[in-house]
C-alpha positions as CSV (number, residue, x, y, z in Angstrom):
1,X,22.1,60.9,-21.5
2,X,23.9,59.5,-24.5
3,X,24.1,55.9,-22.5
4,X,20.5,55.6,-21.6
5,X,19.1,54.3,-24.8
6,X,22.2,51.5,-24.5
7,X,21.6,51.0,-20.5
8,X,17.5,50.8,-21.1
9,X,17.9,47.9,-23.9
10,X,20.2,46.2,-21.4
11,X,18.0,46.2,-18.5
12,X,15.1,44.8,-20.4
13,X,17.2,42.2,-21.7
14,X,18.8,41.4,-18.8
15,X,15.4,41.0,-17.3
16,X,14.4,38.4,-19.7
17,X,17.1,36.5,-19.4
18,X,18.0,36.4,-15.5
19,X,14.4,36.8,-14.3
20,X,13.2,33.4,-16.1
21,X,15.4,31.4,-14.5
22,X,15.2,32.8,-11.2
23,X,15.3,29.9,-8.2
24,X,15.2,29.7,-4.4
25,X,16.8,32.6,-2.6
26,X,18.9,33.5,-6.2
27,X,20.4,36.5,-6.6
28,X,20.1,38.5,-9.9
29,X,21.8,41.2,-11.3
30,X,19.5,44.3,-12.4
31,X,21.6,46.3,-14.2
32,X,25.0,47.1,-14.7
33,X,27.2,50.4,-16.0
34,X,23.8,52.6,-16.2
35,X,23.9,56.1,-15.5
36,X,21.3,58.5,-13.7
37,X,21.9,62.1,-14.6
38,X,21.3,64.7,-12.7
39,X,17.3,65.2,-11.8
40,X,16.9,61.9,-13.5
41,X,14.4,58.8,-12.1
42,X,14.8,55.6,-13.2
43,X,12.5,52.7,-12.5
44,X,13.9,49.3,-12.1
45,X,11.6,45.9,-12.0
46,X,11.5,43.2,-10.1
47,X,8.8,40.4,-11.2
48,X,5.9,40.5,-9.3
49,X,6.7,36.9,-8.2
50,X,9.6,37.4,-6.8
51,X,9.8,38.5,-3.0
52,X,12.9,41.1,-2.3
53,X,15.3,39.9,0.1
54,X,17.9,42.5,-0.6
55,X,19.0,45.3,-2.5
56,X,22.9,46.2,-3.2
57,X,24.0,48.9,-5.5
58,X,27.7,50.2,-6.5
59,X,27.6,54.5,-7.6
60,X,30.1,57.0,-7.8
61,X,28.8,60.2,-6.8
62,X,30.0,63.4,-9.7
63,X,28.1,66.8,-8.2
64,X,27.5,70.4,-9.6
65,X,27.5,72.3,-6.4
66,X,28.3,72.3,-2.6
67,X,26.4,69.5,-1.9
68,X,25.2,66.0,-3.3
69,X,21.9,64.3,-2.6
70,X,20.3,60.7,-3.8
71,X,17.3,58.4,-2.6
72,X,16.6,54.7,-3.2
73,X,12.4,54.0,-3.1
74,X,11.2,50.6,-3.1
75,X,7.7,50.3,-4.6
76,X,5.3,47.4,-3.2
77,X,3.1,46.2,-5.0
78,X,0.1,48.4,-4.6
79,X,2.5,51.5,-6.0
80,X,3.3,52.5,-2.6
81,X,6.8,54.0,-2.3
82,X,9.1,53.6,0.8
83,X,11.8,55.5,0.5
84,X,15.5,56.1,2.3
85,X,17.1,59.3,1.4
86,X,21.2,59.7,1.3
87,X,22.9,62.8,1.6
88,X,26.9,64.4,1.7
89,X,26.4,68.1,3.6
90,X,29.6,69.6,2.9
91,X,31.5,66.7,3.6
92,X,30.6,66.6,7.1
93,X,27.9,63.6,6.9
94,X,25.3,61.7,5.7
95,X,21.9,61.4,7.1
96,X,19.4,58.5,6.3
97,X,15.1,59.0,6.7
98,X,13.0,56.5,8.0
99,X,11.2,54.5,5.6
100,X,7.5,56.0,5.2
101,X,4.9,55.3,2.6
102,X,4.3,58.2,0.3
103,X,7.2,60.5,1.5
104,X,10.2,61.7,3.6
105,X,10.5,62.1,7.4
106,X,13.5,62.7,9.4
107,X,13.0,60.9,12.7
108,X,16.5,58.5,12.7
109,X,19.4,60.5,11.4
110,X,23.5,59.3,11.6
111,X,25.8,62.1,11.4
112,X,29.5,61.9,11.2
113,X,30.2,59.2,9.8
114,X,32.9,60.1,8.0
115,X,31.9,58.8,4.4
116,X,32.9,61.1,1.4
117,X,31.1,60.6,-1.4
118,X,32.9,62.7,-2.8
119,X,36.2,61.0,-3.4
120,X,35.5,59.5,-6.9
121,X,35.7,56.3,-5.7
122,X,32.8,53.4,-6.1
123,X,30.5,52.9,-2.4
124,X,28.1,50.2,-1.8
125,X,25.2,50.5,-0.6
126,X,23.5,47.2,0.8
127,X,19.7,47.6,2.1
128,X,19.2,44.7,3.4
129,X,15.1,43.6,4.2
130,X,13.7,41.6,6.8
131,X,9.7,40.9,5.6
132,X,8.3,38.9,8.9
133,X,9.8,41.2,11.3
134,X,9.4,44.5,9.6
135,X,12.4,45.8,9.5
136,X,15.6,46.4,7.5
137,X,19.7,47.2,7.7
138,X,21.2,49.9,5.8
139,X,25.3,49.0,5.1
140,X,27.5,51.2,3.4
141,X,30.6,49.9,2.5
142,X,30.5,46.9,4.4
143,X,29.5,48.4,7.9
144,X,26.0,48.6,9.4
145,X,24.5,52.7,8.7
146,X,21.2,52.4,10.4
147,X,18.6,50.1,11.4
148,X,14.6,51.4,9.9
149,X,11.5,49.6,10.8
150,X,8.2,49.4,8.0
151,X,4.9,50.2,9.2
152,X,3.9,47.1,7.6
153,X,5.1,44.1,5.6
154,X,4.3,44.2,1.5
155,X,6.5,42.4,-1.1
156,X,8.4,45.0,-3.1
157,X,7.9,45.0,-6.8
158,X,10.1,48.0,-8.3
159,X,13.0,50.0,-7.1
160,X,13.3,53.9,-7.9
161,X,16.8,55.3,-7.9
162,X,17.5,59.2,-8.5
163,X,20.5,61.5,-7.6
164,X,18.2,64.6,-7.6
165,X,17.1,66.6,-4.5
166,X,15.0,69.8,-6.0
167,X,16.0,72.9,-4.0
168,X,14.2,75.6,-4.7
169,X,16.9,78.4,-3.7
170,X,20.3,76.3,-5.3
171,X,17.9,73.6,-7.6
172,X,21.7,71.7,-7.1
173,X,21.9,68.1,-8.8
174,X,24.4,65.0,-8.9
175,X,25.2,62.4,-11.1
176,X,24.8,58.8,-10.3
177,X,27.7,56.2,-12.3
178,X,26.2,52.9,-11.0
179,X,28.1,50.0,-11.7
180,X,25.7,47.8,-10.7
181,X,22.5,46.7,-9.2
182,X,22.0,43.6,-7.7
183,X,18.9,41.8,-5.7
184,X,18.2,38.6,-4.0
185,X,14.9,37.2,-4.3
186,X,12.3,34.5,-3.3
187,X,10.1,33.9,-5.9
188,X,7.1,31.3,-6.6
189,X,7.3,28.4,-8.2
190,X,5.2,25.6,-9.8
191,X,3.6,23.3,-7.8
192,X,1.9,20.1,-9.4
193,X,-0.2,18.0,-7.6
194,X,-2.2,14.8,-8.6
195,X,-5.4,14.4,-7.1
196,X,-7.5,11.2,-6.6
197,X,-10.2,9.7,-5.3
198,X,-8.7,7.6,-2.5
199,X,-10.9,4.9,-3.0
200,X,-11.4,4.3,-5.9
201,X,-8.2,5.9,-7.3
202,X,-10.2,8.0,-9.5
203,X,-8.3,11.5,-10.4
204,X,-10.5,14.6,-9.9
205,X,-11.0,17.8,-11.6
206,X,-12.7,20.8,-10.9
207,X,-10.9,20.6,-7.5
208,X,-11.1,24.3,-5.4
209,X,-7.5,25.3,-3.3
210,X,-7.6,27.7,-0.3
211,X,-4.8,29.2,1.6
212,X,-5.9,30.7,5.2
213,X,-9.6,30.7,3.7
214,X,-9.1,32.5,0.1
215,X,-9.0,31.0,-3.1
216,X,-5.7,30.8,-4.8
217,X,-7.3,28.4,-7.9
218,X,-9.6,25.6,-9.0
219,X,-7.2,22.7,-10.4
220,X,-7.7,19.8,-12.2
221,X,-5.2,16.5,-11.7
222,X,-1.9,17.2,-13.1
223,X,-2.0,20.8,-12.8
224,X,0.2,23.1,-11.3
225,X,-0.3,26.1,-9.0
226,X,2.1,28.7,-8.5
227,X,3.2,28.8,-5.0
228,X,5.5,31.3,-2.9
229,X,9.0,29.7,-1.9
230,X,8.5,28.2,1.8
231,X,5.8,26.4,3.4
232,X,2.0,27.0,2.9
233,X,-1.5,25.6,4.3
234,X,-4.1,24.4,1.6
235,X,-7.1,23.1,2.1
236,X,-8.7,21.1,-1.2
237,X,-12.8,21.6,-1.5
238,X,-14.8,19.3,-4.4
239,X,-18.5,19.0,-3.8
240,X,-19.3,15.4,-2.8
241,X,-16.1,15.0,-0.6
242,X,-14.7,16.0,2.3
243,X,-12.3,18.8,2.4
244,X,-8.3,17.9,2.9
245,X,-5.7,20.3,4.6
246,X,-2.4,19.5,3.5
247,X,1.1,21.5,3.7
248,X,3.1,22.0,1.0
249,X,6.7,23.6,0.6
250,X,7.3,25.5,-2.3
251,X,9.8,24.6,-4.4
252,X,8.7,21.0,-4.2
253,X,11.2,18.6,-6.0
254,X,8.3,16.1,-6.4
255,X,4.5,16.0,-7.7
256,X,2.3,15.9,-4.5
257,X,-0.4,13.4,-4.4
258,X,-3.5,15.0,-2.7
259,X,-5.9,12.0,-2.1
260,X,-9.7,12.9,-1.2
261,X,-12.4,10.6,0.4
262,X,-16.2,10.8,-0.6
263,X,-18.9,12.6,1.9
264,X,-20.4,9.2,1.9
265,X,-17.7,7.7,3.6
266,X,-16.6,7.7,7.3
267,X,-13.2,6.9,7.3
268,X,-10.1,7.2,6.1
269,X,-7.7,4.2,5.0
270,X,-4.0,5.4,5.9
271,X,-0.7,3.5,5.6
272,X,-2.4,1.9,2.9
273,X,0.1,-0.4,0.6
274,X,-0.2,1.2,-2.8
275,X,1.4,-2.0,-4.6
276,X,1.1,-5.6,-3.3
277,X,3.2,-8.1,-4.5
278,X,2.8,-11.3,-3.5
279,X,4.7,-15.0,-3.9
280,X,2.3,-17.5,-4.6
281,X,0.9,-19.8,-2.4
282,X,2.1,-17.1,0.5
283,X,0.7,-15.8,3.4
284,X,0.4,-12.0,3.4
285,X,-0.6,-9.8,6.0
286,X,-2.6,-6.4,4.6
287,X,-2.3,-3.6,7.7
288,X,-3.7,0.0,7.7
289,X,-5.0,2.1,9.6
290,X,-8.5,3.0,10.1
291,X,-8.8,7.0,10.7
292,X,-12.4,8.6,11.3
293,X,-12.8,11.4,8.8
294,X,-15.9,12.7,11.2
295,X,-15.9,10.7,14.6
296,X,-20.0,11.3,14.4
297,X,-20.1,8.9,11.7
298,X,-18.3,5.9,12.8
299,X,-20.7,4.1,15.4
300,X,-21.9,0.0,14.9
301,X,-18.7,-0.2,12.7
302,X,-18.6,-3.8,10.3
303,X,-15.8,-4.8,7.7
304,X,-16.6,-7.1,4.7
305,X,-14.6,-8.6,2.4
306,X,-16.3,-9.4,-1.2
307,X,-13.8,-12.1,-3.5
308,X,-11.6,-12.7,-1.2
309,X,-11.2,-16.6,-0.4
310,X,-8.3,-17.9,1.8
311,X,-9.1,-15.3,4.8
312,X,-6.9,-16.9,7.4
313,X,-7.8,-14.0,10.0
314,X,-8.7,-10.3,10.7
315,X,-7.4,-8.4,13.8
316,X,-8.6,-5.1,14.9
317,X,-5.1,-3.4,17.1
318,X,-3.9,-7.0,17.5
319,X,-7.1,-8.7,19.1
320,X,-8.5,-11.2,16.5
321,X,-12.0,-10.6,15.4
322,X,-14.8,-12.9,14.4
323,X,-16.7,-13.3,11.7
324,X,-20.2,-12.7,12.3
325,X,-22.4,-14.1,8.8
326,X,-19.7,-13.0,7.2
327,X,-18.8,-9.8,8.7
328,X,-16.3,-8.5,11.3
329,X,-17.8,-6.1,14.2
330,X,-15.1,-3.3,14.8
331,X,-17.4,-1.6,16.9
332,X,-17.5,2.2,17.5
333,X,-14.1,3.7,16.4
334,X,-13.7,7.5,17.7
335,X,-9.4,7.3,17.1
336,X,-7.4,5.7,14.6
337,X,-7.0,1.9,15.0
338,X,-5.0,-0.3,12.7
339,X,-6.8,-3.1,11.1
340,X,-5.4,-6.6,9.7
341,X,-6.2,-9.1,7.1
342,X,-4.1,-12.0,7.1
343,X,-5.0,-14.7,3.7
344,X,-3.5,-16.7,1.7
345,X,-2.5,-15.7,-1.9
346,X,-3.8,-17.8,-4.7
347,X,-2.3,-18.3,-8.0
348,X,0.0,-16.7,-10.4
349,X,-1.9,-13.3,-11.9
350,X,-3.5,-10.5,-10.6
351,X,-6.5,-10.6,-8.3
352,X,-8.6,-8.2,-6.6
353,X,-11.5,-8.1,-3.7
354,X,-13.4,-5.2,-2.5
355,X,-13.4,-3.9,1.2
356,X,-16.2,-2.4,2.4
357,X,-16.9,-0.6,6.0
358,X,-20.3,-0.1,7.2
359,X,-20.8,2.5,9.9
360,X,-23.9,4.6,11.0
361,X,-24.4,8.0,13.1
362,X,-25.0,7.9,16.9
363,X,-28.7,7.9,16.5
364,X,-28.7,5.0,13.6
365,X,-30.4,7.4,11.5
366,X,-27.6,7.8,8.8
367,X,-25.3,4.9,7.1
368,X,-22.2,5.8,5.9
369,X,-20.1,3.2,3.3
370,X,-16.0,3.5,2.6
371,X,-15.6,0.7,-0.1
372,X,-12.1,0.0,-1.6
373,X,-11.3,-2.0,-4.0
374,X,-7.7,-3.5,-3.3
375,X,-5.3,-5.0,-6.4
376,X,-2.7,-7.3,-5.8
377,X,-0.3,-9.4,-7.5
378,X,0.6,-12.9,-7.1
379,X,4.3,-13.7,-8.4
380,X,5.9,-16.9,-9.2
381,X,8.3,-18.3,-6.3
382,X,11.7,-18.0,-6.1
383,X,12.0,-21.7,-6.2
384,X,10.7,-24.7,-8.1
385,X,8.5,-27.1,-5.5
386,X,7.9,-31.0,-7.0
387,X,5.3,-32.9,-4.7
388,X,4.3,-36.0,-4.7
389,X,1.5,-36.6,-7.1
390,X,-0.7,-38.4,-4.3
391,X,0.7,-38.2,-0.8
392,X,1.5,-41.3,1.0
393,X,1.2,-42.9,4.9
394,X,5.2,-43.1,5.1
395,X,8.2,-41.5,3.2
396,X,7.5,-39.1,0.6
397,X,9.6,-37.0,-1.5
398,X,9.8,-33.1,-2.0
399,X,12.3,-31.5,-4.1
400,X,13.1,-27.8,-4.1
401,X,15.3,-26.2,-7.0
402,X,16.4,-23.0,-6.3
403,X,15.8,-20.8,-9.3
404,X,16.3,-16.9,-8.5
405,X,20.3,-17.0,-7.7
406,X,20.2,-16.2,-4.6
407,X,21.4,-18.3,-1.4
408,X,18.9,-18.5,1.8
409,X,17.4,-21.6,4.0
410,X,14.3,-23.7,3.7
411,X,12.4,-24.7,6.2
412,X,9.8,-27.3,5.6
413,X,7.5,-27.9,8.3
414,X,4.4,-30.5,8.2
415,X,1.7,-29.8,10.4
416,X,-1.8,-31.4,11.1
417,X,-4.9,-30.5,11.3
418,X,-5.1,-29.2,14.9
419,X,-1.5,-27.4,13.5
420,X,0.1,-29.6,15.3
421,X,3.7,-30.1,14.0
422,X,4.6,-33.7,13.1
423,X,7.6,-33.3,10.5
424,X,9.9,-30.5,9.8
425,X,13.4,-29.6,8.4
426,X,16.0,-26.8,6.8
427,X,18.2,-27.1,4.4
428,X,20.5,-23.9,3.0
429,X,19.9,-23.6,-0.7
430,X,23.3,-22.4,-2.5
431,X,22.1,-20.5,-6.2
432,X,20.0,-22.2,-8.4
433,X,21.0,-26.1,-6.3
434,X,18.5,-28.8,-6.0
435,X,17.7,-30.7,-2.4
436,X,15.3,-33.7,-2.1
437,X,13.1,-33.5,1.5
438,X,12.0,-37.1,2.9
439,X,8.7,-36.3,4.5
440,X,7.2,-38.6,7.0
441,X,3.3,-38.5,6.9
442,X,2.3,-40.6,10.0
443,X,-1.0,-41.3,9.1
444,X,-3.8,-40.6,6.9
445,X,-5.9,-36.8,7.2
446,X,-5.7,-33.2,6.1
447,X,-2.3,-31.3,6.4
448,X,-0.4,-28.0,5.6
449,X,3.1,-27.8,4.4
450,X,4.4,-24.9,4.9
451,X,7.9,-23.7,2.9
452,X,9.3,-20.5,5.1
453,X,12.5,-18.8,4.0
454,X,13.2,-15.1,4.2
455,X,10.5,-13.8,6.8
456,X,7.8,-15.3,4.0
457,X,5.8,-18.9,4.3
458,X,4.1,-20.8,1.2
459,X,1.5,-22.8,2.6
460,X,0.1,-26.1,0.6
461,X,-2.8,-28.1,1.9
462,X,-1.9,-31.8,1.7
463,X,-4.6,-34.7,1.8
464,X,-3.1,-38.1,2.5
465,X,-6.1,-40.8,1.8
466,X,-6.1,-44.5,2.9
467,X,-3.6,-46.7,1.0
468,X,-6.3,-49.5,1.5
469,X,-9.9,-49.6,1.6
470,X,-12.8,-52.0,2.7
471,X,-14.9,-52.5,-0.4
472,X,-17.2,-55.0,1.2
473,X,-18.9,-53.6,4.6
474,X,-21.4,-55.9,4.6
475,X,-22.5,-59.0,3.2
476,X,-25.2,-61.9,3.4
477,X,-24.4,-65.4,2.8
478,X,-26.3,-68.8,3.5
479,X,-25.4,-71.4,6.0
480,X,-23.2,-73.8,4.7
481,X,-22.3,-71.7,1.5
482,X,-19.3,-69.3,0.5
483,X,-18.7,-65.5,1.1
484,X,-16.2,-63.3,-0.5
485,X,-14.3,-59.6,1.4
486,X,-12.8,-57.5,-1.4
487,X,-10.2,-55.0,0.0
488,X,-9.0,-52.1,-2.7
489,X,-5.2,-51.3,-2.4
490,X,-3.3,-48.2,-3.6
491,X,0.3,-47.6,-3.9
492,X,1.2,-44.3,-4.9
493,X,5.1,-44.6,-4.6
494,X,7.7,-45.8,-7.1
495,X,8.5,-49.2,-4.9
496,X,6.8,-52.3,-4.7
497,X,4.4,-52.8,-1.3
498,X,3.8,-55.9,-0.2
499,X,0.9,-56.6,2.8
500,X,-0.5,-59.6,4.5
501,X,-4.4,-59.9,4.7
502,X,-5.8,-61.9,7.9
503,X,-9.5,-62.4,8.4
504,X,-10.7,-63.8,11.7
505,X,-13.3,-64.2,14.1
506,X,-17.2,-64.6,13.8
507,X,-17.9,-68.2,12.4
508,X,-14.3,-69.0,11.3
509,X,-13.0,-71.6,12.8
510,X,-9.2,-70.1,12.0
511,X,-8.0,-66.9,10.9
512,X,-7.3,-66.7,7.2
513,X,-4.0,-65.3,6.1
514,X,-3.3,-64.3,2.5
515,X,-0.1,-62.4,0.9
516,X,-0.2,-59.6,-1.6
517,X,1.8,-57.4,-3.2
518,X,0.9,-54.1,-5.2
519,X,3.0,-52.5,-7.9
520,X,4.8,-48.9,-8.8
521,X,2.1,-46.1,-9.1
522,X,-0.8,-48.6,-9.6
523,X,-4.1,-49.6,-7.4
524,X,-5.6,-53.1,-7.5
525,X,-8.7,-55.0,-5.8
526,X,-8.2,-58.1,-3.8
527,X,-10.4,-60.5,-2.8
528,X,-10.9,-62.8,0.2
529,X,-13.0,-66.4,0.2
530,X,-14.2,-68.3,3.1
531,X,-16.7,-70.5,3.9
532,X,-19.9,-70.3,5.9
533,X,-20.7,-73.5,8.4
534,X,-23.6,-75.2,8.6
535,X,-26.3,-74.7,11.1
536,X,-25.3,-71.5,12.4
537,X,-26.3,-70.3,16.1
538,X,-26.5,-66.5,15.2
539,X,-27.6,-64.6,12.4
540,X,-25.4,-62.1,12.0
541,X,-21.3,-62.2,12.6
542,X,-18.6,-59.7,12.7
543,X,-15.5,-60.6,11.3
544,X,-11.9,-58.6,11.6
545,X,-10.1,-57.4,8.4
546,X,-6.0,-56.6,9.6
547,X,-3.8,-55.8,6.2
548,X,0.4,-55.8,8.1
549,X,2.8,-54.3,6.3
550,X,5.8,-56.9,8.0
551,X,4.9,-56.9,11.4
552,X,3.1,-53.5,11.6
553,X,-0.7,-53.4,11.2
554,X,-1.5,-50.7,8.7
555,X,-5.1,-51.3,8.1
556,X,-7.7,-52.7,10.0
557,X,-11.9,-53.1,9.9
558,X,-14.8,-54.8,10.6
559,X,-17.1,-56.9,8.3
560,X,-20.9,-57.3,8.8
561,X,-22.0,-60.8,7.9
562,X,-26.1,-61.6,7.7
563,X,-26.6,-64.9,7.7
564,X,-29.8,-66.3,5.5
565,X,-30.6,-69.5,7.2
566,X,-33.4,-70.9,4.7
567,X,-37.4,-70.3,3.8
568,X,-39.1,-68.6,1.1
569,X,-38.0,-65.9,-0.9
570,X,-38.2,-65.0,-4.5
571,X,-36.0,-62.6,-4.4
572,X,-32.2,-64.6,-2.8
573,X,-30.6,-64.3,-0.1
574,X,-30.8,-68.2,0.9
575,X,-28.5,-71.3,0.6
576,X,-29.0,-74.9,-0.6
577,X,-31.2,-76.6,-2.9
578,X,-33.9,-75.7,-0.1
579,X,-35.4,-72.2,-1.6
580,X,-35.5,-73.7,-5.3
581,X,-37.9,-76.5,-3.9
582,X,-40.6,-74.1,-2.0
583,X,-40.4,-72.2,-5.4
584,X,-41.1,-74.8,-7.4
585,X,-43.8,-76.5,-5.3
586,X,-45.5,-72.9,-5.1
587,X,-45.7,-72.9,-9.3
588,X,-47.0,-76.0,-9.4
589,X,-49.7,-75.5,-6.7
590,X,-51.0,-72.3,-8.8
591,X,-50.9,-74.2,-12.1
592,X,-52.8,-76.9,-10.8
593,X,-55.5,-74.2,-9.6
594,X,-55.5,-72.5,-12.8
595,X,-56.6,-76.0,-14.8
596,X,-59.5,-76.6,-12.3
597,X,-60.7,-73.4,-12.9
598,X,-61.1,-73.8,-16.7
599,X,-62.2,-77.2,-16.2
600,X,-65.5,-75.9,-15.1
């Protein structure tokens, strides 16, 4: 008796300090060099969090009498004792009792065993437990004594030791030296889970847990629930969204994100990309899938896309879809289906666009809305791209300078409007090295250039307008008098151009043929004389504009020419001396009747 206040303080210490830090299937040491004299109990605890996987003890037996007895009880926790009861009969045996709530029975009994527990030496005694199964292995020293079966499964809390047997006749006692007690446990273990509005990304409080339909708490983001070690069920209620069954194993080595959708939505958007990074200029590709939260909801089904420019396409499980005003029918969706947006990213920064999915009920008496709004950013290139600063008919040059240190290939592809290609080719960039591209543009129009290297493309839309232009479309000049074609020319590129215009048919009686030459990164006007015959046949003409650049004919057009052949006008448009004179007379014949007038 003179240890227990020593072995007491112990225990309770070492409970505090081995308990806390308790961790998957970890054994613990209870107590060690306690004693348990004679009609003695002692009470050992386990936390109530831990579950009991099994139970080892070292004693020496010391008796006063003929015979020895002691019992090992484990208490669940409901204070239910199940108990195994070991005893040396004159050195003959030991006999174990079944394990029964609330007492001793003797219905399994192993005789002759020939353990002494008598011989002042130390015996283990392993009780090893089997929870799913109901049932458990007694060991002593090592070998297997006897196999028990519970009525029940129950997670052990306590364990009660004695070495005391009450006889009424002998009231005999023995003495229990334990040099230890040892357990291995499962305990539980905190949980933490984050939980968010999956659209909106919103985190959520208030939220209810369930585990096989009871309530084990009501979290809020961020919080943590204490969970058994191993694998569990739990279903996540909030009013105004649907329910979400996920399963979680305890101890988790990460926070588990529980994302919940709104009751007013139909589906859910799985596979989702949570960060989209994009090079600018790029072609990306958003995919999902497209889950039905209730397959009653998701009839007459129509995507939109709000602030998003650049949509190259949307497919719905590869087939491309439509717009429709602005929409794209998916149709009724009873199964997942995975859903594409192909578009082209704009400039550097972050940018954003809403989705939105429209479906109804299957009597188009309900409308249900999943709206997300998606965030993506648009990064710089990896490379430096210097374009022309007006795109030419001809040779134009594109330099690429490598600027991340890395080495891959370029390809540079020109394509036309009908994406067509008319130009491509690759070069392999070494770190940070420069490479000039000689683009041929055939002729003028809308085209893409697209820059492809490492599974991505940068698209840039390229406009190539006329080099020359007819300013003069139409003219009118009088018979016998002088008309002037002006032609504008352009020339974008850092080399002199030099063209030959030729103006024929219609009234000329020979082509005219002029020389020109326009300068580096400048645009000029040109005009073109001729001379109109006298006493025309027709009154209108059409004469050919050609501008050849050498022997190649890189512009040609048509002139409309209205002849005025005479008669009055005040307002042009004649030739001669001929309209001056029929204005003239016409003055005079007015004044001469405004002086008879006053002469009356």
């Amino acid at each position: 008796m003179k240890k227990l206040g020593f072995v007491l303080a112990l225990l309770i210490l070492f409970n505090l300090l081995s308990i806390s830090s308790v961790s998957a299937a970890s054994e613990i040491t209870i107590v060690s060099n306690d004693v348990i004299s004679g009609p003695e109990i002692k009470y050992y605890d386990f936390n109530t969090s831990y579950i009991v996987d099994w139970i080892e003890f070292s004693v020496k037996v010391v008796e006063d009498g003929t015979k020895h007895d002691f019992f090992l009880m484990l208490i669940d926790e409901n204070g239910n004792e199940w108990g195994v009861r070991l005893w040396k009969d004159g050195g003959v045996g030991m006999t174990t009792h079944s394990i029964t709530p609330q007492g001793l029975a003797e219905p399994q009994n192993n005789y002759d065993t020939g353990i002494d527990f008598q011989d002042g030496n130390w015996h283990t005694i392993k009780f090893v437990l089997d929870n799913d199964n109901k049932e458990a292995d007694i060991y002593v020293d090592g070998s297997l004594f006897v196999h028990v079966n519970f009525s029940t499964t129950t997670k052990f809390t306590k364990l009660k030791l004695a070495g005391h047997y009450y006889d009424s006749d002998t009231g005999w006692y023995a003495d229990l030296y334990i040099n230890y007690i040892k357990a291995s446990v499962e305990g539980q273990f905190p949980v933490q889970f984050v939980i968010k509005d999956a659209l909106s990304g919103q985190e959520l409080s208030g939220v209810t847990v369930k585990e096989n339909g009871v309530i084990i708490g009501t979290i809020d983001s961020g919080s943590s629930l204490m969970l058994w070690e191993g694998s569990h069920t739990l279903t996540f209620e909030k009013q105004g969204y649907w329910s979400v069954t996920k399963t979680v194993v305890s101890p988790a080595n990460q926070t588990i994100v529980i994302e919940m959708y709104p009751s007013s939505a139909a589906f859910k958007l799985e596979n989702f990309p949570s960060d989209i990074t994009i090079p600018e200029n790029t072609i990306y590709e958003l995919t999902f899938t497209l889950s039905p939260i209730e397959t009653s909801a998701t009839y007459n089904t129509y995507l939109s896309l709000s602030g998003l420019s650049d949509i190259i396409e949307v497919r719905k499980d590869g087939s491309l879809v439509s717009p429709e005003n602005g929409k794209y029918y998916l149709g009724d969706i009873s199964s997942p289906v995975q859903v594409s947006i192909k578009f082209k990213a704009g400039a550097v920064g972050t940018h954003g666009f809403t989705l939105t999915l429209t479906s109804n009920d299957a009597i188009m008496s309900k409308t249900y809305t999943t709206t997300k709004t998606v965030t993506y950013t648009v990064e710089p290139l990896p490379f430096s791209v210097q374009m022309p600063s007006e795109w030419q008919v001809g040779q134009n040059e594109l330099r690429i300078s490598e600027s991340s240190g890395q080495s891959y290939l370029i390809t540079a592809v020109l394509k036309d409007s009908q994406g067509n290609e008319v130009w491509s080719d690759s070069y392999a960039f070494s770190p940070y090295e420069a490479h000039t591209f000689q683009v041929n543009v055939p002729a003028e129009g809308s085209y893409t250039l697209e820059l492809m290297w490492n599974g991505m493309t940068a698209v840039y839309d390229i406009t190539v307008n006329p080099a020359i232009t007819l300013v003069t479309k139409t003219i009118t000049v009088s018979e016998g008098g002088e008309g002037v074609i002006t032609l504008h020319f352009k020339n974008p590129s850092s080399s002199v151009q030099y063209y030959t215009i030729v103006v024929s048919g219609g009234f000329l009686p020979a082509e005219i043929n002029q020389s020109i030459s326009v300068a580096p990164l400048t645009e000029k006007d040109v005009s073109i004389a001729f001379a109109v015959p006298e006493d025309l046949t027709y009154d209108a003409y059409e004469l050919q504009v050609q501008v050849l650049q050498g022997d190649a004919v890189v512009f040609s057009d048509k002139v409309a020419v209205t002849i005025d052949s005479g008669g009055f006008t005040l307002f042009g448009g004649g030739s001669g001396g001929s309209t001056w004179l029929w204005i003239v007379g016409g003055l005079l014949v007015v004044g001469l009747g405004i002086w008879a007038l006053r002469r009356r």
